[in-house]
C-alpha positions in Angstrom: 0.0 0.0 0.0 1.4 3.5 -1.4 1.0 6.4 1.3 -1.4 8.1 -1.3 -4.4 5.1 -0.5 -4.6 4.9 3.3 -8.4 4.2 2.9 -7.6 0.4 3.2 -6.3 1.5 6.7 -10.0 2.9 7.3 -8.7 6.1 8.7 -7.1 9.8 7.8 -5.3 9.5 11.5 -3.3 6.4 9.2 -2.3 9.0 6.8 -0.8 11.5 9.4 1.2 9.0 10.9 2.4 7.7 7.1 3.3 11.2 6.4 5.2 11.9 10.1 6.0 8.9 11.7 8.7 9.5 13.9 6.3 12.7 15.3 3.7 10.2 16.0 3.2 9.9 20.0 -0.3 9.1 20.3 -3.3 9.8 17.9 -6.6 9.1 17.9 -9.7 8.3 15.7 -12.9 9.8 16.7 -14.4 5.7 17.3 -11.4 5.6 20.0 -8.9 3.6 17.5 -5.4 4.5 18.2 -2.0 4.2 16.8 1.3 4.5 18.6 4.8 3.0 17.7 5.4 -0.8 18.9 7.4 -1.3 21.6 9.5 -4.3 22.7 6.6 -4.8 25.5 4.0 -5.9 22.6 6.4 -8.0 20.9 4.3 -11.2 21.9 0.8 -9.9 21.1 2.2 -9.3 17.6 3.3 -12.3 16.7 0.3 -13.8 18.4 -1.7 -11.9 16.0 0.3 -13.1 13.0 0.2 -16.6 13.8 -3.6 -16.1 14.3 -4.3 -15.6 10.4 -4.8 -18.3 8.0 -1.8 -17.2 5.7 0.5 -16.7 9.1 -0.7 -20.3 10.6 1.0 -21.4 8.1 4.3 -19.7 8.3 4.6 -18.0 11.9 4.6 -20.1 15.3 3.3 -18.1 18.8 4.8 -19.2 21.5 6.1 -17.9 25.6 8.7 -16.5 24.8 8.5 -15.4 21.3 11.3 -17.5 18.8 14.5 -15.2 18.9 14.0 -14.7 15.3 11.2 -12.6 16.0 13.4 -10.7 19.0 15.7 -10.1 16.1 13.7 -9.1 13.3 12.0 -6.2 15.8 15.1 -5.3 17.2 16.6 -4.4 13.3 13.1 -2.8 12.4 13.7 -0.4 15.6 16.9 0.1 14.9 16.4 0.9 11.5 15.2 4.7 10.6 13.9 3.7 7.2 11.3 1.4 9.3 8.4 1.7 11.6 5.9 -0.6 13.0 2.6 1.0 14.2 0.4 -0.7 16.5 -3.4 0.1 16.4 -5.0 -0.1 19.8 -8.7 -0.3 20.8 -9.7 -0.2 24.9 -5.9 -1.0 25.1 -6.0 -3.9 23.4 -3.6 -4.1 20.1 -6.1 -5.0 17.3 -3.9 -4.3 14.7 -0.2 -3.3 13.4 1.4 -2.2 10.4 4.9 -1.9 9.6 6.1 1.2 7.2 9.3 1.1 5.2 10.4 4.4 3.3 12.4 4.6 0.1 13.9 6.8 -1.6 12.1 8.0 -4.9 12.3 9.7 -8.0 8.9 11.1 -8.2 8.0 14.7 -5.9 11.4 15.8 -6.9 13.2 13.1 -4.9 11.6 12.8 -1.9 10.8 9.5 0.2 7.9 7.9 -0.4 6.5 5.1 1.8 5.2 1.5 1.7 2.8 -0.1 4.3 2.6 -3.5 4.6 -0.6 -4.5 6.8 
């Protein structure tokens, strides 16, 4: 998903944080959906929620403590400042995460452009 269609996302709050990640601290919709940047702490619950998907049942594996690969794979997302993964929150539940990766890109002059993977 391009940073141009966040309607997939089902919110214009998706689009500010697209546009400014790294200025996101908290926002939310007016239905009480938030979005914050994951932290270490919800490491589990994500890959809970990928395992619990009938294309990641197939591929990802949940368990107490989450597989190191995992560990490692968030720490180098994290770490990296061409990537971010957004949780959304409801009630302070995660219902829902997305990870954005920005590139650089020849169209508006040059700039970085974004891709969200859901």
């Amino acid at each position: 998903m391009q940073a141009e269609t966040p309607s997939q996302v089902g919110s214009t709050q998706a689009l500010a944080i697209m546009n400014n990640v790294s200025a996101v601290k908290e926002n939310t919709t007016a239905d009480g959906l938030s979005f914050r940047l994951a932290c270490t702490d919800d490491l589990s619950e994500l890959v809970r929620m990928l395992a619990d998907d009938a294309l990641g049942s197939r591929r990802e594996v949940w368990s107490a403590p989450v597989a190191t690969g995992y560990a490692e794979a968030f720490a180098a997302i994290e770490a990296d400042p061409n990537n971010e993964l957004v949780v959304a929150v409801n009630d302070e539940v995660i219902v829902g995460m997305l990870q954005i990766t920005f590139i650089p890109y020849l169209t508006y002059q040059g700039r970085r452009r974004c891709i969200a993977i859901l």
